[in-house]
N, C-alpha and C positions, 0 to 999 in steps of 0.2 A: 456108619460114618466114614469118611473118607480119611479124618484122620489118622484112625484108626491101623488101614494098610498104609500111610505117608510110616508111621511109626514104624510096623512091622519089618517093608523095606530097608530103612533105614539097620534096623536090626541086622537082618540077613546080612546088609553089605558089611557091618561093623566083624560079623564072625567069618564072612570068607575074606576076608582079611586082614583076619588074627588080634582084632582090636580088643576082642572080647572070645572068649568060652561060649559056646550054645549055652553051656549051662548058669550064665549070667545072664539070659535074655530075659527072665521076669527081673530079676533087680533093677536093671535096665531101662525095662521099659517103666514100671513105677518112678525112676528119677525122671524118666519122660515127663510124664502125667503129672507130675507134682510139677514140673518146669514150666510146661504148658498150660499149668491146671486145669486140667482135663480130670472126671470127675469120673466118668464112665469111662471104659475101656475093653473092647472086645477084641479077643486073639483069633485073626483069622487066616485061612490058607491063601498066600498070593504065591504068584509065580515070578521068580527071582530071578530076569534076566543076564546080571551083573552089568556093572558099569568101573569105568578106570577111575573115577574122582565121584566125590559125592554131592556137589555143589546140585543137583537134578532131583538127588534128594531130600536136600534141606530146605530148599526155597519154598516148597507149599506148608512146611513146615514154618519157618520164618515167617511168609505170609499170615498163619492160622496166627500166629501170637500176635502178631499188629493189629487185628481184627478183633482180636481177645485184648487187645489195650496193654499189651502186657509190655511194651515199649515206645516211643511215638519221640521223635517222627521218625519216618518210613526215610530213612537217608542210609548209604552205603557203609557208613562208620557205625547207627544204630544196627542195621543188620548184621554188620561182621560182630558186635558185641552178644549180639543172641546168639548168633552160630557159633561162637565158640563155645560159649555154656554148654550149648548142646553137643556139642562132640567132643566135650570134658567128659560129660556123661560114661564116653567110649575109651580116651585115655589114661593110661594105668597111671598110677603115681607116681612123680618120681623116684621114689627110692626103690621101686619096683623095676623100674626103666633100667636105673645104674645097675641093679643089678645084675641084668639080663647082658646092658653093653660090655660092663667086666669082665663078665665070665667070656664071654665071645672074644674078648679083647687079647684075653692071654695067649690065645691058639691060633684066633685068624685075625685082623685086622680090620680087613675087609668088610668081613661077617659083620662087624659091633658098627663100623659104619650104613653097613646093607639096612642092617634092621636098625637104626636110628633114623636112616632117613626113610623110608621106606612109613615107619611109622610118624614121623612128620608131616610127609605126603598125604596119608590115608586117612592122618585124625581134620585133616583139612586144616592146618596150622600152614600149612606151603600150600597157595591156593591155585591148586595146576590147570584150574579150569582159566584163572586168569594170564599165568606165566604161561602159557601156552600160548598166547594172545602175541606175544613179543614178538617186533622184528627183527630178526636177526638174518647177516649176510657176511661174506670175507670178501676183500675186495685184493689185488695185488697192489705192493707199493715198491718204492725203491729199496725200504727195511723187509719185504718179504710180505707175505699174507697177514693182513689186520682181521680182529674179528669188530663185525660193529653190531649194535646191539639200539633197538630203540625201547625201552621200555615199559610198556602198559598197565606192568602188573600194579601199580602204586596206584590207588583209587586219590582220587582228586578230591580236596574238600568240598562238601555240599555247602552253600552259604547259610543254611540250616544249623550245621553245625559249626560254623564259625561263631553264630550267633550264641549259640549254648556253650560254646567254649569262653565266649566272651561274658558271660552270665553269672559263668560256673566260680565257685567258691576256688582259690588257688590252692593248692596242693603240692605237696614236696615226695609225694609217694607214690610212685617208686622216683628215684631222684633223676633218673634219665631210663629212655627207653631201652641202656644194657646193664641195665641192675640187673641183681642175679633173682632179685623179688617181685622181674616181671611171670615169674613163672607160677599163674595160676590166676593173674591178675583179673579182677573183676569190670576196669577200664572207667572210664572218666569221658565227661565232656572236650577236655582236650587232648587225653592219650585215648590210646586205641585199648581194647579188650583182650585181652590175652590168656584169657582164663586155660584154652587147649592148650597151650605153650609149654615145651618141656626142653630142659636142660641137664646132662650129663658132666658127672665132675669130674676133672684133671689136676695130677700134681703136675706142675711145670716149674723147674726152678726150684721144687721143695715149696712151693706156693699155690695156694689155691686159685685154681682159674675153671671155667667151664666152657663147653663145647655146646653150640645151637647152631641149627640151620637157618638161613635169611628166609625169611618168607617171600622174600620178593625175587630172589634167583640170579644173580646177575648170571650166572655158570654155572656148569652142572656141580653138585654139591655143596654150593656157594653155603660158608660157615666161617661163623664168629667164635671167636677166641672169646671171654671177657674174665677180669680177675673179678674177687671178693670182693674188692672192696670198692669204693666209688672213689677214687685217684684219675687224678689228669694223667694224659699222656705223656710220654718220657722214654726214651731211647738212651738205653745205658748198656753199658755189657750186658745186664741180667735179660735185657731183650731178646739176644744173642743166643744165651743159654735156653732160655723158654722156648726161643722156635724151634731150635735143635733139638731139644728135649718131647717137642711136639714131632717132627717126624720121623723122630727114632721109634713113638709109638703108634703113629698112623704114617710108616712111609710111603704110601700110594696118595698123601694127601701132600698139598703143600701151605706155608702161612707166611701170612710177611703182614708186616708193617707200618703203616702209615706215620707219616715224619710229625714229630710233637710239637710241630707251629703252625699256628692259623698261613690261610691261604695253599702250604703247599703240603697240610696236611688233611686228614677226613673229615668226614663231618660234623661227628662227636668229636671233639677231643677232652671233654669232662670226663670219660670216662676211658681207663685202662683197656684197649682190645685188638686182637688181630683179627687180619682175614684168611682165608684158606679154601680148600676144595679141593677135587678131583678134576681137574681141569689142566691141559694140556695150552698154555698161551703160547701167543706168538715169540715173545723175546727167548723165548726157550731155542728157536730156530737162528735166532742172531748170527749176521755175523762177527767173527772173532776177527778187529782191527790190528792186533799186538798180542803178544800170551809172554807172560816171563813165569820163569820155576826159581823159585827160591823157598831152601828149607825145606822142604815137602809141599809147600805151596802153589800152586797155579796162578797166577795174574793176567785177567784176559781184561781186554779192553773193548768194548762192544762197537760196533757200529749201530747205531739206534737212536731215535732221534731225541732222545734222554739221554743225560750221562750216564752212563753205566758202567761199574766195577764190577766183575762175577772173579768172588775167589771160589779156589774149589782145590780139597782137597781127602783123602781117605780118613784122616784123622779130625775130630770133631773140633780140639782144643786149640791147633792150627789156625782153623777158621776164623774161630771167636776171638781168640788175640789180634788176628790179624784184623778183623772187622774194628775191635775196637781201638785200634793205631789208626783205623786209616781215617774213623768218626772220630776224635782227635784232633787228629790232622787236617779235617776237613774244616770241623768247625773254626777252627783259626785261621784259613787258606783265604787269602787274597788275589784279586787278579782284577787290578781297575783298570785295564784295559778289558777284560772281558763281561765289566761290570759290575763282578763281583767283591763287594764288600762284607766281611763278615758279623764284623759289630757295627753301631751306631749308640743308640739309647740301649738298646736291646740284639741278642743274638738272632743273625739272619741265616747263619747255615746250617742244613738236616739234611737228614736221609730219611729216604724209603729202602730196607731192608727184604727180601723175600728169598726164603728160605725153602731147598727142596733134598731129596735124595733120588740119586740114579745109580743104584747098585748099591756098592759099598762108599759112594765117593757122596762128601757132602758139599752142598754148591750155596751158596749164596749172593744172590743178587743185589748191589747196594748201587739206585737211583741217587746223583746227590744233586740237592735242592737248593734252593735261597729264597724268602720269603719279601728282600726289597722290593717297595714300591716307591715310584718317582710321579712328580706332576703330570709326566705324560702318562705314564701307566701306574695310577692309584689302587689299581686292581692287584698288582705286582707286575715287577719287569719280567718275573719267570714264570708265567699266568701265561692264558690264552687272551691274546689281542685283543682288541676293541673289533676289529673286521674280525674276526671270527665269533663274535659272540652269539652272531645271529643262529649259531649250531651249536655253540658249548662254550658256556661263561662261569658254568661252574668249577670247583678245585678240582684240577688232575691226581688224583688219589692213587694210590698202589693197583686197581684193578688197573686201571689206564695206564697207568706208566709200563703193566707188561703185554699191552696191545691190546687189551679190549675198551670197543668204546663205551660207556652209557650215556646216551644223550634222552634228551628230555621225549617225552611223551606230548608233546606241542607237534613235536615233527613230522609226524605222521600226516595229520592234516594240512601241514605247512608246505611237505614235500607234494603232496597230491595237488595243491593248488600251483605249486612253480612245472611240475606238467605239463598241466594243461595249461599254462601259459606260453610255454615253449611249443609246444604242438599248434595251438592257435593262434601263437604270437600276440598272445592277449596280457592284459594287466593284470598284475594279483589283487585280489580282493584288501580294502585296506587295511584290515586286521591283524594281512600278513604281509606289510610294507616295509620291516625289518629287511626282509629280502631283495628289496628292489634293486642294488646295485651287484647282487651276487646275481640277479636273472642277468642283467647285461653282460657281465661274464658268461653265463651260459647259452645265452642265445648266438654268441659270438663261437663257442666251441662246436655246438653242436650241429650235426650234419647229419642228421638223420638215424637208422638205427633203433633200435633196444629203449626206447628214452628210461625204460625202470632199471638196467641196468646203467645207463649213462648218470641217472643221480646217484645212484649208489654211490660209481666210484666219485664222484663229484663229493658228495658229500664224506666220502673216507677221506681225500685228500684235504679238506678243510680239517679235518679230526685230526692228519699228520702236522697241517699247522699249528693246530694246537699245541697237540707234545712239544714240536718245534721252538714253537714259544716258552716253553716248559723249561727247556734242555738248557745247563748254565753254560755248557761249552759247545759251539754249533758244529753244525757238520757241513764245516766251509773250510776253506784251506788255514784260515786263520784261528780258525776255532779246535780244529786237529793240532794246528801245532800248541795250542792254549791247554786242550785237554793232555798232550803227549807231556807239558811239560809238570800238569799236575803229577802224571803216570811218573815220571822219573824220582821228583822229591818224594810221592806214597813208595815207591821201591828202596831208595834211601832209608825212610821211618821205619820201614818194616822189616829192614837187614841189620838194623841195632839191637 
């Protein structure tokens, strides 16, 4: 039978890449058999070409259990539910995991991250057959090289399973998709399956929190912070502490924050969590508009199309004082000439925080936000415009405020159709009529050329309007002097 080598395969790939011992292959394969209930089972010799991802091995696999009724229907969210059972099969336990990252943890860094994601990658929890899929390109701006990113990896709901979600009995478990009790989960009509999912714990703060890889990638080692418990978001000094406290033990990584108000915060905020990774962004290249020294302190003022504050200094405690004078100071900061109001009914100023080490010296980046919305702009005033939504309407989160883009997975076919309309000076299809006044602009720019890179940068420079939009002090002559005079009252606070 054919299933028979589908299984074996599988097998082979699980032990050359350290998922499993050779000598766990009958255990193994019985959790197979009993998965699949398969009833016979014969061990035979195949020839183990290897492969980078295993997505080529699981899918006759997946197939054989739909056929076998053993899920139904045949939609993207049922089949990622069975592939993860199955390459449970192959991932150790967690307390077996922490183990293995601790110990790594105390000597190399690196190492405890190598082999956590590495074994993310491999049990198919990071499905690289799809992140792979992603478009990604840098494009040059006036702030320097952007990175943009379209992303594919997120499978789109099947209206199958809308249906079954709309069906389904309502549920409170796990309470959101960064409970710390999605790891093992069996998955639901409206959550996804997560049974392969593995999580590593962190004191941060003398606080429980854990460390997971995204499945979805934005950047390479793209990784969620989340605490214990299920707590809303909240930016307090202790925030301050926890990220510091996080790359004093993964300094090749960095983590920041996402602001604790709707609009110009992520897209949980029910629950407690950062982001982070091994990733090199663009605002890291910024340039420095202003720098004051005070105290041991660094005070740089960025040029970027976000506010930006980066303190930076050798001592940790420095920082974190200083961070939380300047969030302080911000959240009460007014400037109705520049728009900015900080209360109404409710508090409209935040930050985005993101936290890194370069050497000995600790750097902190702090984005500052405001979350009013006005008649004109009910979306919010420091949101991405009405003319730009046709590319990003979504909230500018902490990936995006340190230059990378994520725009929707629409684009892709969206961009290919404004092409060949420019090439043939033709109509866009009306599906993708959204764009009709941004072709007029481009059919007016364009002169020939590259046309895939000409939308590129077309399309970065709408992303820089976004941030734009974002930024509560512009980078206009009036907006400089708006932000320089924030710079001088935060210098003030911070020398008391």
């Amino acid at each position: 039978m054919k299933i028979n080598k589908d299984i074996k395969l599988l097998c082979l790939y699980a032990i050359k890449e350290h998922l499993i011992d050779a000598e766990d292959s009958d255990y193994v394969v019985n959790r197979l058999c009993n998965l699949l209930e398969l009833e016979n089972y014969t061990d035979i010799k195949v020839e183990y070409e290897g492969v980078e991802e295993p997505s080529t091995l699981l899918d006759p696999l997946i197939d054989y259990a739909f056929k076998q009724k053993l899920f139904s229907p045949n939609t993207i969210i049922k089949r990622d539910q069975f592939e993860a059972k199955i390459m449970d099969v192959f991932t150790p336990r967690p307390s077996a995991i922490n183990t293995v990252f601790n110990s790594l943890l105390k000597d190399n860094p690196k190492e405890a991250t190598n082999y956590f994601y590495h074994l993310s990658q491999k049990s198919n929890y990071i499905k690289t057959s799809r992140t792979s899929k992603n478009i990604i390109w840098k494009s040059n701006t006036k702030y320097g090289l952007l990175d943009m990113t379209i992303n594919l990896s997120k499978p789109e709901k099947d209206p199958r399973d809308i249906i079954n979600s709309s069906n389904a009995l309502s549920t409170t478990y796990p309470k959101c998709l960064l409970c710390k009790e999605q790891v093992g989960f069996y998955g639901h009509p409206s959550k996804p399956g997560r049974t392969n999912h593995r999580i590593v714990h962190m004191l941060l703060n003398n606080e429980d929190f854990y460390l997971q890889y995204s499945p979805y990638v934005y950047y390479n080692e793209h990784s969620i912070v989340l605490k214990k418990e299920h707590v809303p978001m909240k930016v307090t000094i202790d925030t301050f502490i926890r990220l510091f406290d996080f790359v004093d033990k993964l300094p090749h990584y960095f983590l920041g924050s996402n602001a604790g108000l709707p609009i110009v915060g992520g897209s949980i905020l029910s629950h407690e969590h950062y982001q982070g990774g091994r990733h090199n962004f663009p605002i890291e290249e910024a340039k420095v508009i202003s720098e004051y020294s005070l105290n041991g302190l660094v005070i740089k003022q960025l040029y970027w199309p976000l506010s930006i504050v980066r303190l930076e200094s050798k001592d940790r405690e420095i920082v974190i004082n200083a961070a939380d004078k300047l969030f302080k100071f911000w959240e009460n900061y007014e400037d109705k000439a520049a728009g900015i109001i900080s209360y109404t009914d409710k508090p409209h100023n935040a930050i985005t925080p993101i936290a890194r080490k370069n050497g000995a010296v600790y750097i902190l980046d702090i984005a500052l936000r405001n979350n009013l919305t006005s008649k004109k702009f009910p979306l919010g005033i420091f949101h991405p415009h009405p003319e730009n939504h046709h590319i990003k309407k979504e909230n500018i989160g902490l990936i995006e405020v340190m230059g990378l883009a994520v725009l929707p997975a629409r684009l892709k076919e969206e961009l290919e159709s404004i092409k060949k309309a420019i090439v043939e000076k033709s109509e866009l299809p009306i599906e993708h009529g959204i764009h009709n006044e941004w072709l007029k602009d481009l059919l007016k720019k364009y002169n020939g050329g590259n046309i895939d890179t000409f939308i590129e940068n077309e399309v970065t420079e709408k992303f820089v309007k976004c941030l734009e939009d974002s930024g509560v002090f512009k980078q206009t002559e009036e907006g400089v002097i708006q932000f320089d005079k924030f710079i001088i009252g935060l210098i003030s606070v911070l020398g008391k």
